[in-house]
C-alpha positions in Angstrom: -14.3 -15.6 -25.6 -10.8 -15.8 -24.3 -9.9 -13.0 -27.4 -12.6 -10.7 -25.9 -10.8 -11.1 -22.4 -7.4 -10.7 -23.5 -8.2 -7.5 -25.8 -10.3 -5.8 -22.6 -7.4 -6.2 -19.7 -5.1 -5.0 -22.7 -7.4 -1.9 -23.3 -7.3 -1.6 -19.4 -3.6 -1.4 -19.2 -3.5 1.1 -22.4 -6.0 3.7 -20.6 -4.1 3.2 -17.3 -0.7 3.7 -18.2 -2.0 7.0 -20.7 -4.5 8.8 -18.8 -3.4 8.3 -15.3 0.1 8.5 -15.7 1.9 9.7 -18.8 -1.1 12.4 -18.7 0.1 14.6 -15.8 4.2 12.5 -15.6 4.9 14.6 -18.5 4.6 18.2 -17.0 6.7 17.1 -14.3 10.0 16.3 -16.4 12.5 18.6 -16.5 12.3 22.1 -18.7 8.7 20.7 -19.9 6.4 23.8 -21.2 2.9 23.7 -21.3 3.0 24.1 -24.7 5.4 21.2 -25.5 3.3 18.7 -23.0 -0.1 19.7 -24.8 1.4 19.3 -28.2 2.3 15.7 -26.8 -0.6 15.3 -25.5 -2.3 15.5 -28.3 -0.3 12.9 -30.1 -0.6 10.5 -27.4 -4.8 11.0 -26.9 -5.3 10.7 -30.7 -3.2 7.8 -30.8 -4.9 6.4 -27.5 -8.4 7.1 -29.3 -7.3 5.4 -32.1 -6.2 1.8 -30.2 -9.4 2.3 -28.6 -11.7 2.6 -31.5 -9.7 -0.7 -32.5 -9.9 -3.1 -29.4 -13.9 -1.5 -29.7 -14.1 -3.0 -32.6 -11.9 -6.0 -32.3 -14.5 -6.6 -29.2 -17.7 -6.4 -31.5 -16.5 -8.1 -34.1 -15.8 -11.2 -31.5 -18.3 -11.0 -29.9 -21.1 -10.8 -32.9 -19.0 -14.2 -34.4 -19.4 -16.2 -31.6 -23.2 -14.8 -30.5 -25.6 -17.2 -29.5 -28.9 -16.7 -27.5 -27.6 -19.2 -24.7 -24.5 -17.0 -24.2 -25.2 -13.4 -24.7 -21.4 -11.7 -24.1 -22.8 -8.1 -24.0 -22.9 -6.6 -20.4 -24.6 -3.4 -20.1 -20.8 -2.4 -18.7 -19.9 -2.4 -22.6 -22.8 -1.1 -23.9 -21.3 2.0 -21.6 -18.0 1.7 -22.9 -19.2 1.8 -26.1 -21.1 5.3 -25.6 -18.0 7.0 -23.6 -16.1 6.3 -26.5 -18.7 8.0 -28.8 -18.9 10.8 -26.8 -14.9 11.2 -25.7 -14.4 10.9 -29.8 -17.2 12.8 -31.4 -17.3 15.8 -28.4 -14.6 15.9 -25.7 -11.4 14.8 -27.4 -12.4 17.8 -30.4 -13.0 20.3 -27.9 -9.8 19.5 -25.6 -7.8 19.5 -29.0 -9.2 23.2 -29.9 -8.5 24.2 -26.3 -4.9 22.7 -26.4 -4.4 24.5 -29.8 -5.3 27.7 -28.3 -2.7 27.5 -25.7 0.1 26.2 -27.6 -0.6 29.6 -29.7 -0.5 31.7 -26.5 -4.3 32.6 -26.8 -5.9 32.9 -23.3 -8.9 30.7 -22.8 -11.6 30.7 -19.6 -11.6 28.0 -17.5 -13.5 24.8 -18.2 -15.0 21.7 -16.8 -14.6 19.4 -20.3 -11.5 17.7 -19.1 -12.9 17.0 -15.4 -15.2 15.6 -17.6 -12.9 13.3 -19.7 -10.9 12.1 -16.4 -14.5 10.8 -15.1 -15.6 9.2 -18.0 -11.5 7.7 -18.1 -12.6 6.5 -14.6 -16.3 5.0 -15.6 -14.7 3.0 -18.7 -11.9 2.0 -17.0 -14.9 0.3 -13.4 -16.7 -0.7 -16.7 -13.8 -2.3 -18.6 -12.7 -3.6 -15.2 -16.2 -5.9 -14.6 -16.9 -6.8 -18.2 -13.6 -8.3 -17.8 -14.2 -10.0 -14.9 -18.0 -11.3 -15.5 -16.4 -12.5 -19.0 -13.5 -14.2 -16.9 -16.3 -16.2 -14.7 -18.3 -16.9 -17.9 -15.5 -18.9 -19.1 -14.6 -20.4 -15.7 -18.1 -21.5 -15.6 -17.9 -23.2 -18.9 -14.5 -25.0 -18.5 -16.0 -26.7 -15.2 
């Protein structure tokens, strides 16, 4: 279990540090286009997608090996983890990619809600992340008494 917390709190600081600072930091260095920040971006949300996917996995994987019915580790705050990433990977993270494209070729797009849409869910997965954490943290304080 102790694997499980580590991996979430890491996931935690990877989603903080990308999407709520290097995000929007970027556009504010010095002689930064729009067109350079999305292409960076990109890198950084497919790589960030990516290290999710894994510590989703990593998290699965643990906690399928050590499942028992007097333990169960799944809290219905991963079960929602585990659909943001679906949908962030499969639907939001393709359409902010084809927007992103679009502007780094100087095509004019209309406005849209999609990535007020990937901030909240980056909010929900990080309050979700943030108490399956912590209910797995007083599991294992319960256990060591």
């Amino acid at each position: 279990m102790k694997k499980i917390i580590v991996i979430t709190f890491i996931w935690i600081g990877f989603v903080g540090a990308i999407s709520f600072m290097e995000s929007w930091l970027k556009f504010q260095a010095p002689n930064m286009t729009t067109e350079l920040g999305l292409g960076i971006g990109q890198l950084v949300f497919r790589a960030l997608n990516i290290m999710e996917i894994i510590f989703l996995l990593s998290i699965s994987i643990h906690i399928i090996s050590i499942y028992n019915k007097e333990s169960k580790l799944i809290h219905y705050s991963f079960l929602i983890v585990v659909a943001i990433i679906l949908i962030q990977t499969t639907w939001l993270l393709p359409i902010l990619n084809e927007r992103a494209e679009k502007i780094i070729q100087g095509i004019s797009i209309s406005k849209s809600n999609t990535h007020l849409i990937y901030i909240l869910l980056e909010v929900i997965k990080i309050v979700c992340l943030f108490i399956f954490g912590i209910k797995l943290l007083k599991k294992l304080t319960v256990q060591n008494e």
